[in-house]
PALUMZA-662468 format. One record per residue: residue number from 1; residue in three letters; z, y, x of N, C-alpha, C in turn. Coordinates in steps of 0.05 Angstrom, whole numbers. Example, Ala and Ser with C-alpha at 12.3 -4.5 7.8 and 13.67 -1.06 7.14 Angstrom:
% PALUMZA-662468
NODE num residu    nc3    nc2    nc1   cac3   cac2   cac1    cc3    cc2    cc1
NODE   1    ALA    156   -114    264    156    -90    246    156    -66    264
NODE   2    SER    142    -45    257    143    -21    273    157      1    258
This chain:
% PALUMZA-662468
NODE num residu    nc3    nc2    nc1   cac3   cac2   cac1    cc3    cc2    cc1
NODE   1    UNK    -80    595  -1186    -55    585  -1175    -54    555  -1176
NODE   2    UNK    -57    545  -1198    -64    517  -1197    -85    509  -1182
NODE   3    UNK   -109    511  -1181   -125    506  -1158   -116    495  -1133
NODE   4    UNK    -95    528  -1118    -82    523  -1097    -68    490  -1095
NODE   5    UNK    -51    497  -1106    -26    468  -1109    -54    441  -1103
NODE   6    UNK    -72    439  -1114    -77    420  -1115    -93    413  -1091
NODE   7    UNK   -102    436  -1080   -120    434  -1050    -97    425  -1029
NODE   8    UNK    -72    434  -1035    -55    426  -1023    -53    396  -1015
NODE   9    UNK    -51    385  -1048    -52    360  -1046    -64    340  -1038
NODE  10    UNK    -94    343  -1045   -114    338  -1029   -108    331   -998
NODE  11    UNK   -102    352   -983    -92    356   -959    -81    335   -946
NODE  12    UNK    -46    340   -957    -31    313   -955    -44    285   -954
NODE  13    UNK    -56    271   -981    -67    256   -982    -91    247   -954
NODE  14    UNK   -106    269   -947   -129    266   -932   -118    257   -909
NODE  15    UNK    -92    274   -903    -80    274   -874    -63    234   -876
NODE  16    UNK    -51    234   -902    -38    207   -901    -67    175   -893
NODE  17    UNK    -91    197   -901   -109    168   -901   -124    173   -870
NODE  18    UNK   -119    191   -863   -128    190   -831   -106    181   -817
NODE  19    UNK    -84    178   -814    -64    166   -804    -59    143   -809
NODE  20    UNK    -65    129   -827    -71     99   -844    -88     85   -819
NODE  21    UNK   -108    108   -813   -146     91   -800   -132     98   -766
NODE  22    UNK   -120    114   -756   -125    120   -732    -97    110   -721
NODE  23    UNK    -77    105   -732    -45     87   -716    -51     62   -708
NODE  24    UNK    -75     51   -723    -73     18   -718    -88     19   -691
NODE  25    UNK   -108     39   -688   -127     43   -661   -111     48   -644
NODE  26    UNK    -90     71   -649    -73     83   -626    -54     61   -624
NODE  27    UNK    -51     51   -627    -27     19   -621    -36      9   -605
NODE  28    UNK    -61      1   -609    -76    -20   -593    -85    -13   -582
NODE  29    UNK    -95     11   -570   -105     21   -546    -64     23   -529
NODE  30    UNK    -44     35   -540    -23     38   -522     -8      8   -520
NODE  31    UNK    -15    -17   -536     -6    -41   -517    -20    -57   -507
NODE  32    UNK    -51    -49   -510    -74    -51   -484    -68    -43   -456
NODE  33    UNK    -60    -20   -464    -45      0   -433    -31    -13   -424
NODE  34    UNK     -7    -26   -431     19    -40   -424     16    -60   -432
NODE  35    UNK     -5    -74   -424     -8   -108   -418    -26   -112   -398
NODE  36    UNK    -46    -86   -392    -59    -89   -359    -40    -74   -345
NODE  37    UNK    -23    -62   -354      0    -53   -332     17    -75   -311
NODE  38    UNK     23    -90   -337     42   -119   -336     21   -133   -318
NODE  39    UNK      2   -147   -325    -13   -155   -305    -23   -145   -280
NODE  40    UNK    -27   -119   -274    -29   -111   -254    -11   -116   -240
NODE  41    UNK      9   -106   -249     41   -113   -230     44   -132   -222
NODE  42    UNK     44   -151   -233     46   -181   -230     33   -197   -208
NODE  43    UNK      0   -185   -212    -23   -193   -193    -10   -178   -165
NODE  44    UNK     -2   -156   -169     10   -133   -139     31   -153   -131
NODE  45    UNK     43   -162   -151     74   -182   -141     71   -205   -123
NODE  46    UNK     41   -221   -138     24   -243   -129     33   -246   -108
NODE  47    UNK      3   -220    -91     -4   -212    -62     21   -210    -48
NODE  48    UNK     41   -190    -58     63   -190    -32     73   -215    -27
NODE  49    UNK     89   -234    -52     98   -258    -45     85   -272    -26
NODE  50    UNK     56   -278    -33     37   -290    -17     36   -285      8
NODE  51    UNK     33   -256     16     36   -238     43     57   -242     66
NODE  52    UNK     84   -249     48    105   -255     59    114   -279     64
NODE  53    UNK    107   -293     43    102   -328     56     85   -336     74
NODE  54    UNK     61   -317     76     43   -331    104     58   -314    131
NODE  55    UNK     67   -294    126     79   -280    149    100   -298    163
NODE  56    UNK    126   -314    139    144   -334    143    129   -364    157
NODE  57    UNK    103   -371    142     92   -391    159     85   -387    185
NODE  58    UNK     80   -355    195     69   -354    224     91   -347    250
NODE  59    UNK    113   -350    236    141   -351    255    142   -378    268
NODE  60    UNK    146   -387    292    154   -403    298    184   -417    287
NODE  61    UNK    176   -444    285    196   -463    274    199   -459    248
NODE  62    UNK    180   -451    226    184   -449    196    169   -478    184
NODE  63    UNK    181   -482    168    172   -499    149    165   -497    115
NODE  64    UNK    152   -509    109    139   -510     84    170   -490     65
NODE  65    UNK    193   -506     56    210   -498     49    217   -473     64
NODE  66    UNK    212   -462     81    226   -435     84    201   -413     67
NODE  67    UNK    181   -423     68    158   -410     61    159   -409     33
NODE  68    UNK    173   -426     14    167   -431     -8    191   -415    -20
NODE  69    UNK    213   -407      1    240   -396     -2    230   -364     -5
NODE  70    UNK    210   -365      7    213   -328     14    195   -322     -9
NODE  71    UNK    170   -342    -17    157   -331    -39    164   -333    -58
NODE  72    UNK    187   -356    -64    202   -348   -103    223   -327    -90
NODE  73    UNK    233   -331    -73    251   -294    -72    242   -276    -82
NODE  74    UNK    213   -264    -65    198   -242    -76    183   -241   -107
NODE  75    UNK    180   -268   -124    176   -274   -151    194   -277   -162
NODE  76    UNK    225   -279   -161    249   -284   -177    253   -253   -194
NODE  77    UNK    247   -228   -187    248   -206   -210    230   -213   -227
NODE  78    UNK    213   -219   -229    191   -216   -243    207   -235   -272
NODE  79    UNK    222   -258   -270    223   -285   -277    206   -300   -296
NODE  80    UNK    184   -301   -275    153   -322   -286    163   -354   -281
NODE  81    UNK    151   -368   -301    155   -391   -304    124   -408   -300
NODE  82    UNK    131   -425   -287     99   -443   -281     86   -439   -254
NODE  83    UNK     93   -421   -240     88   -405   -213     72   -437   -194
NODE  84    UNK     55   -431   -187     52   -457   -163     45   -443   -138
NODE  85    UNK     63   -458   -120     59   -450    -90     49   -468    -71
NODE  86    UNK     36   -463    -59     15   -485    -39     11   -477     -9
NODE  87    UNK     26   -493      5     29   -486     33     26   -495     51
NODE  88    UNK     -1   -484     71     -5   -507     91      0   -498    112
NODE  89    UNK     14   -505    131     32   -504    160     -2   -505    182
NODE  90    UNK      4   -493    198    -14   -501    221    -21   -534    233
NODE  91    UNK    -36   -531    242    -51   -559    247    -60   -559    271
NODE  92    UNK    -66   -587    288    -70   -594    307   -103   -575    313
NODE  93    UNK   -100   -552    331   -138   -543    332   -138   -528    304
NODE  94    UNK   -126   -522    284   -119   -494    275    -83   -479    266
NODE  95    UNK    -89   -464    289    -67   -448    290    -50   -426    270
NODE  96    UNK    -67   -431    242    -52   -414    229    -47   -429    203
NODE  97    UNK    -29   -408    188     -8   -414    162    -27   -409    137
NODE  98    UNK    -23   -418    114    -39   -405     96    -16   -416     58
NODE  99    UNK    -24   -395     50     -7   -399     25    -24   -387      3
NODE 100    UNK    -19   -402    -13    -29   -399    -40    -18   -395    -57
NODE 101    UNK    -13   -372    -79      2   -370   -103    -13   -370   -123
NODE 102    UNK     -9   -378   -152    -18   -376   -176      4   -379   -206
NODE 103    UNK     -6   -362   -227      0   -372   -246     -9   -370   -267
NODE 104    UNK    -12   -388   -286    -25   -384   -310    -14   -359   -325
NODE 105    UNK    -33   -340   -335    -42   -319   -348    -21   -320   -375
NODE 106    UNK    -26   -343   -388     -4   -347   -415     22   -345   -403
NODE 107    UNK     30   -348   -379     49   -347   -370     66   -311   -365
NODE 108    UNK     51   -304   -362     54   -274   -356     43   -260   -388
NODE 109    UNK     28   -262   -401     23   -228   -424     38   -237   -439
NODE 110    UNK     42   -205   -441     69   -195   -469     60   -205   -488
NODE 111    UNK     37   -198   -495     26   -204   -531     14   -231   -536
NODE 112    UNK     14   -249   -513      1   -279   -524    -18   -276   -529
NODE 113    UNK    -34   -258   -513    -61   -271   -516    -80   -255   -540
NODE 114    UNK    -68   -231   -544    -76   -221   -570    -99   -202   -563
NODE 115    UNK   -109   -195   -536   -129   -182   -521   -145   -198   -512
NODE 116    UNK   -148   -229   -514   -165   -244   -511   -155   -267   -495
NODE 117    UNK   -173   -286   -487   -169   -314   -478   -143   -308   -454
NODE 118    UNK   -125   -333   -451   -110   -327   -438   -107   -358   -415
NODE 119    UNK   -128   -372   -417   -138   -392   -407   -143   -383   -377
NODE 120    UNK   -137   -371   -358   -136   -374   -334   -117   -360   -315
NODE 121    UNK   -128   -361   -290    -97   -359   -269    -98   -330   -260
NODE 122    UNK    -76   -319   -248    -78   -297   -238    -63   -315   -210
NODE 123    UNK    -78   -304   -189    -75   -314   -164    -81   -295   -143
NODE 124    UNK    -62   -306   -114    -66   -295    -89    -69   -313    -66
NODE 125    UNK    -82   -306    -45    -86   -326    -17    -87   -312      4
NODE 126    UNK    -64   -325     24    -67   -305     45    -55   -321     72
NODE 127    UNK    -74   -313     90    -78   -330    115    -67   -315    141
NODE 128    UNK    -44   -328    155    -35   -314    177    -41   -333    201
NODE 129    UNK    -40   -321    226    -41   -341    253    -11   -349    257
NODE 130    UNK     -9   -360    267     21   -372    278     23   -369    312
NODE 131    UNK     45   -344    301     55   -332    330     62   -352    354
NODE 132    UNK     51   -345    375     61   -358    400     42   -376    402
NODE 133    UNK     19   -379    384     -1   -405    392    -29   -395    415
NODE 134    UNK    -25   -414    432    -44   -412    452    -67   -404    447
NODE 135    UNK    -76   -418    419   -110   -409    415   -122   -390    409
């Protein structure tokens, strides 16, 4: 009878020291998950803004500022800080719009960087023609 009781205990104990070794793993694999989530999204957020600001550049009569209006619209949920937008209007002999979004990486992860270097950009580029042009 004593025996029992104590295989018992054993037990407990064994189970408390496997749970000790395997929560810290299971953490960090589930806010691994949900920090390439976050970035994914973000990068998906990128592209549309981007998408939609070259679409705004290929309207006739848009300007830099309308372009730069539609892509922090479509980045104002997110509310990223540091964002740069870069927009070049059509040109004499090329007819189309082109926009560039980026932002630094530290700018966007949840955990600072605790999954590794956080030293570069997550970015999008996207090139439209500008409607109504002859060429």
């Amino acid at each position: 009878m004593i025996h029992h009781r104590m295989g018992r205990k054993h037990r407990r104990a064994a189970a408390a020291v496997e749970m000790a070794i395997v929560t810290p793993l299971l953490l960090t694999l589930v806010f691994g998950i949900i920090e390439y989530g976050w970035m994914f999204s973000v990068q998906q957020t990128l592209v549309t803004a981007c998408r939609e600001g070259a679409r705004t550049a290929s309207m006739p009569g848009s300007n830099a500022s309308d372009v730069q209006g539609r892509v922090q619209e479509y980045l104002a949920p997110l509310g990223l800080s540091g964002v740069s937008v870069k927009v070049t209007l059509d040109q004499q002999g090329n007819p189309t719009g082109e926009v560039k979004v980026s932002v630094p990486y530290s700018q966007v992860s949840l955990l600072g960087g605790y999954f590794g270097p956080t030293n570069f950009n997550l970015s999008a580029h996207s090139t439209m023609r500008k409607e109504g042009s002859a060429t």
